[in-house]
C-alpha positions in Angstrom: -153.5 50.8 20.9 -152.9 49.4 17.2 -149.3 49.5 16.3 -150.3 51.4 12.8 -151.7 54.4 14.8 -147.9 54.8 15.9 -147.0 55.9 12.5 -150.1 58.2 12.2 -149.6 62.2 12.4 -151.7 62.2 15.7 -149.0 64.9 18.3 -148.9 68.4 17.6 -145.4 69.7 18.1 -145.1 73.3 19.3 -141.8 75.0 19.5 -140.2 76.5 22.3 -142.4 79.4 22.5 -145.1 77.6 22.5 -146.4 77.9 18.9 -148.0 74.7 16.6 -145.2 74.2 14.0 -146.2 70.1 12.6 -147.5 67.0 13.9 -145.5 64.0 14.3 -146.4 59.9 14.9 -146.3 58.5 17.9 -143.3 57.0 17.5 -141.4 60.1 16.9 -142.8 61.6 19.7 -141.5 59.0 22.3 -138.0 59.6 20.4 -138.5 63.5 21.3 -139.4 62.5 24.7 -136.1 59.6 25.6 -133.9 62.0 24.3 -134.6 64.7 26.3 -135.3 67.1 23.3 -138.6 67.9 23.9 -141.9 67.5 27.3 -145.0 65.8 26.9 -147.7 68.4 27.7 -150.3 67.1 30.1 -153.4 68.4 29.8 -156.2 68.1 32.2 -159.4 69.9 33.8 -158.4 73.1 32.2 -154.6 73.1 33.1 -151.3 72.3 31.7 -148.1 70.7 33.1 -145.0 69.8 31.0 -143.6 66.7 31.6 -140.0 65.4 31.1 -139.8 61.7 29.8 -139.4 59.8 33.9 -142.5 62.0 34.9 -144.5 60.9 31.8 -143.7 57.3 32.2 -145.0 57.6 35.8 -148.4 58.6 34.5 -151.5 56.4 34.1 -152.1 54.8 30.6 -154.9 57.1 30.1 -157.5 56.3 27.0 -154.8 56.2 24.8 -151.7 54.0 25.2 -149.2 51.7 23.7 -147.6 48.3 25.2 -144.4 47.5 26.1 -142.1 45.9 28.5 -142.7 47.5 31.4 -146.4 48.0 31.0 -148.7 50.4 28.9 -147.5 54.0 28.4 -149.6 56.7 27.8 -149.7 58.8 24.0 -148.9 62.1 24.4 -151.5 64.4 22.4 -149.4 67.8 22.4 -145.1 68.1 22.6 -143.0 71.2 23.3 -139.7 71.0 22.2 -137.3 72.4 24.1 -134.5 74.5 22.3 -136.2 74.8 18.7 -138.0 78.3 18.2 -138.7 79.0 14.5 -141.6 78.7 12.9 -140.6 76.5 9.7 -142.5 77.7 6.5 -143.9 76.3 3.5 -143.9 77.0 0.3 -146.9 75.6 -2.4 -145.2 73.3 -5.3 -146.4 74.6 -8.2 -148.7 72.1 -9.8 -153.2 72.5 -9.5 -152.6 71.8 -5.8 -150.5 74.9 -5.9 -152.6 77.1 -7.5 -155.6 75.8 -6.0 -154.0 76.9 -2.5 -152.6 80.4 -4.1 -155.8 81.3 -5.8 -158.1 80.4 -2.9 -160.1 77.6 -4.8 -161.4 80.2 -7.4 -161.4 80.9 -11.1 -159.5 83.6 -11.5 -161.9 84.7 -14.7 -165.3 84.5 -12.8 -164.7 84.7 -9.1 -166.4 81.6 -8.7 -165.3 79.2 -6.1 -165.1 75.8 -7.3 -165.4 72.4 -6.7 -162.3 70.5 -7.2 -163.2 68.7 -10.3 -164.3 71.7 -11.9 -160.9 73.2 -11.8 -158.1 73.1 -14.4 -155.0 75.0 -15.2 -155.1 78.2 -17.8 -151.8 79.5 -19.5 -153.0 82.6 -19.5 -150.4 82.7 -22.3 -151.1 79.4 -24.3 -148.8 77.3 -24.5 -148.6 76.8 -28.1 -147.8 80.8 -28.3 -145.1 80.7 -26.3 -146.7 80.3 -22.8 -144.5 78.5 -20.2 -145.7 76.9 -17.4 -145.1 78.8 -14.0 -146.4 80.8 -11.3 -146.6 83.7 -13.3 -148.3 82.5 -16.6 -151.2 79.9 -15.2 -153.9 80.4 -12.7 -156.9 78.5 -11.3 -159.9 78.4 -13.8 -163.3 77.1 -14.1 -162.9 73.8 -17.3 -165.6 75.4 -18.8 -164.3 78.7 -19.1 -160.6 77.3 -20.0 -162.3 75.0 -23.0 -164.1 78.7 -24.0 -160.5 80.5 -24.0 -158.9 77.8 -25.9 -155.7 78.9 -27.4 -156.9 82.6 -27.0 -155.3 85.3 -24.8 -157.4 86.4 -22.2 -157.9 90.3 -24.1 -158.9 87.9 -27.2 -161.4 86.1 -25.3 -163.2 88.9 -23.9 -162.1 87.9 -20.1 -160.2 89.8 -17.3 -157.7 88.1 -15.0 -158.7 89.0 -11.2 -155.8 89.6 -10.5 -151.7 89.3 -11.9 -150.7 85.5 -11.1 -147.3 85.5 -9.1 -145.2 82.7 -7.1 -146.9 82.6 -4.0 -145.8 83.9 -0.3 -144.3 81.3 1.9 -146.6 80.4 4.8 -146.6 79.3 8.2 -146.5 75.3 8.2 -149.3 75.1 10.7 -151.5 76.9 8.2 -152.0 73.2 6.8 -152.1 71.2 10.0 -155.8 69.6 10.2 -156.7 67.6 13.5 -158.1 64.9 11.2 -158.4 62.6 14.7 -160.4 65.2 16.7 -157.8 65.3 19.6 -159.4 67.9 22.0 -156.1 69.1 23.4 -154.9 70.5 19.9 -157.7 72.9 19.7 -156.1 74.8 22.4 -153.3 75.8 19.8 -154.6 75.3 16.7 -157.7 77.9 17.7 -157.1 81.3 16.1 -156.4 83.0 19.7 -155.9 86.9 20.7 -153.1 88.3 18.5 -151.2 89.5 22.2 -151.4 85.6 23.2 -149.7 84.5 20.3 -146.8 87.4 20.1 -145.9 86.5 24.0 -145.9 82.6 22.7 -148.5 81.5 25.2 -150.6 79.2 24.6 -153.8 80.2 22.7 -156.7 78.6 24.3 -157.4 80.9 26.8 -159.0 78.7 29.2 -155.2 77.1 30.1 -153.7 77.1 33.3 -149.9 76.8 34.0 -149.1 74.2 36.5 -145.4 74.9 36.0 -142.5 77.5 34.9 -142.3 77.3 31.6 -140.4 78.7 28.3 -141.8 81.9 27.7 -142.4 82.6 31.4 -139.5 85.3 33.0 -136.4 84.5 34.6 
């Protein structure tokens, strides 16, 4: 294994329920791992065993591994950490990224969904009548249709805002993870899962069999 792909976001971290919360690099993962704040989830043939950091080293290298002193050591795909158990939220800075994620990738004057270089930022107030920029006073709008309204209210330019633009609600981190390297053993808990799976903090593929006590099991 390259030693760049140990600085890539490639491990999903769950917390101690057993909930995707971020991805982390390689590197931090084997940090997690020596310092006994978090187990390597081993995931084969349709079952799942959490491993502390001796049990992991005594594994094969597997398809994906990295070198060092005492011999190759396999990359963990999925981490449970041990004692954390919130879900950490976040909250859109407010810029066209922003409003592009609040306003669902839509003008807010047509409905249409857009392309990304087709959108721009509307004061709904213009600036140069006192508009500031904020949640509240800009939304997501087609260029064209921005150009049109000019330095116009939308009342004077004969359009109608969907809908009141606000700050938007935080969300969930994992609402933004992608598994931009394909890793099969993330789609277990990054699939949408039964709404009962998810409350109990199990994890949400289905298809998963517990090899081993863990977390959210009873006392």
């Amino acid at each position: 294994m390259t030693t760049p792909f140990l600085h890539q976001l490639s491990v999903l971290v769950l917390n101690r329920h057993w909930l995707a919360i971020d991805a982390v690099t390689p590197a931090d993962a084997f940090l997690h791992l020596a310092s006994g704040s978090a187990r390597a989830l081993r995931i084969e043939d349709g079952s799942v065993e959490p491993l502390d950091w001796e049990a992991w080293l005594a594994l094969d290298a597997g398809t994906r591994s990295v070198g060092t002193p005492r011999g190759p050591v396999r990359i963990p795909a999925v981490l449970v950490l041990n004692h954390f158990d919130r879900v950490p939220m976040h909250v859109p800075s407010f810029g066209l990224d922003g409003l592009w994620m609040r306003d669902g990738g839509r003008c807010q004057y047509t409905g249409r969904r857009l392309a990304r270089h087709e959108a721009d930022i509307d004061h709904v107030i213009p600036r140069s009548r006192g508009g500031v920029d904020g949640w509240e006073n800009c939304v997501l709008s087609d260029k064209e249709v921005n150009r049109r309204k000019g330095a116009r209210t939308p009342e004077e330019a004969g359009l109608r805002l969907l809908r009141q633009p606000a700050a938007p609600q935080p969300v969930p981190k994992v609402v933004r993870l992608r598994n931009l390297w394909k890793i099969p053993e993330w789609e277990f808990f990054l699939s949408t899962g039964s709404a009962s799976s998810r409350s109990r903090g199990q994890p949400q593929g289905a298809e998963l069999r517990l090899r081993s006590r863990t977390p959210f099991q009873s006392e």
